[in-house]
N, C-alpha and C positions, 0 to 999 in steps of 0.2 A: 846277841844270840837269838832274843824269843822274835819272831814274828806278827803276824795278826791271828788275834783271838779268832779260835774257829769255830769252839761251841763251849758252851755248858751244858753240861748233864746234871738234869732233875730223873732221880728216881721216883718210882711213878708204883702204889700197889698195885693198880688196875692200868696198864698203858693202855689199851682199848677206849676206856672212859677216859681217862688224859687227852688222848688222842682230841678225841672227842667234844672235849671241852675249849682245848686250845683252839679246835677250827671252826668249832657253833658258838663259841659264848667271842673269843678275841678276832675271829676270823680271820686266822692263821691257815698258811698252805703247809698239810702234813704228808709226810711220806705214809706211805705201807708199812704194816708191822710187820718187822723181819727179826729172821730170830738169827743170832751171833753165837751158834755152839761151843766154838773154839774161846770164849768168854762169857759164858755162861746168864746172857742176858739176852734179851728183844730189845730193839731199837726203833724207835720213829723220830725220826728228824721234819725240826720247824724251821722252812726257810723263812730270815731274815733279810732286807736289805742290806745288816752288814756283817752278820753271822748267822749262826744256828743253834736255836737249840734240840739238843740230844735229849728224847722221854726215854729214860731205863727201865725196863722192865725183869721181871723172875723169868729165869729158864733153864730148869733142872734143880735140882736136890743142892748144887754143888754151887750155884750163884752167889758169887758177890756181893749181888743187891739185896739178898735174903738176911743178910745179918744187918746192913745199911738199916735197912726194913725194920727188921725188931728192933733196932735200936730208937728209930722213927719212923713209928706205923703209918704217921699221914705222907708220908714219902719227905722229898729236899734236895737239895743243893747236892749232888755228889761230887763230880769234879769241872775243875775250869781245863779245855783242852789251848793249846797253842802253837801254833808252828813252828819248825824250826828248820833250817835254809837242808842242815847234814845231821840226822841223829845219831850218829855213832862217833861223832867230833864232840855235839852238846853232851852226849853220855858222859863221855871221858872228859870233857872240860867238867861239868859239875862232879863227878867223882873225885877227882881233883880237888875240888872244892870242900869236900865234905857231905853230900849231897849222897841219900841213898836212892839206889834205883831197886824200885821192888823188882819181883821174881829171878829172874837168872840174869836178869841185866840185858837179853838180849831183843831187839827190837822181836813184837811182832806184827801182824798185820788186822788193823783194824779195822773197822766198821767201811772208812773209805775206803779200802784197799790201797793203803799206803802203813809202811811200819808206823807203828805206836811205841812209847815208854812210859809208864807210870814212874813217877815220883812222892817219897814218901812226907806223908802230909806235915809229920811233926817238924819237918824240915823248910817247911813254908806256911809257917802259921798255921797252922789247922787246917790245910789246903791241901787238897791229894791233888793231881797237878797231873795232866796225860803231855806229852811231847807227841805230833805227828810231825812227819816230813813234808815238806808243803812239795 
């Protein structure tokens, strides 16, 4: 079912400085800070030769990453993403399974412009787990 790793998301206080860092100190190619309203964070993506990683950032009162945040001010590891061939087949197979999918269960469309599903972390080790559609 899973595909190739597409990215990891490190949540980031300052994405700006992260930014920053990753392409002055490791000289990494970073996107533009773009902000994801319909999810309530800023994104910069770091292309890899064989993935990417995802800088998360705050955006708005109602962000995700704000409680992430206080729970670990220097930012981390938020989630590992991974492709999957049909998400609404892997939904219902891992439901099936036992496997919760947060919010209403229904794909929506992520940072690529492709559906996304979170998965809930208790249910993969401590690992909050996103499904895109490749």
């Amino acid at each position: 079912m899973l595909g190739r790793l597409n990215h990891v998301a490190i949540a980031v206080p300052d994405i700006e400085a992260a930014a920053r860092h990753y392409r002055d100190v490791l000289g990494a190619r970073t996107s533009p800070v773009e902000d994801q309203p319909e999810h309530g964070v800023q994104t910069v993506f770091i292309e890899l030769p064989n993935t990417k990683i995802e800088l998360l950032g705050v955006l708005g009162d109602a962000s995700p990453i704000r409680s992430f945040l206080d729970k670990n001010p220097s930012g981390g590891i938020h989630h590992v993403c991974y492709e999957v061939e049909d998400i609404l087949a892997a939904r219902d197979r891992l439901r099936q399974q036992g496997a919760r999918v947060l919010g209403d269960g229904e794909p929506r469309i992520g940072a690529h412009g492709k559906p996304v599903l979170f998965l809930h972390p208790k249910d993969f080790q401590g690992t909050l787990i996103e499904l895109e559609q490749a």
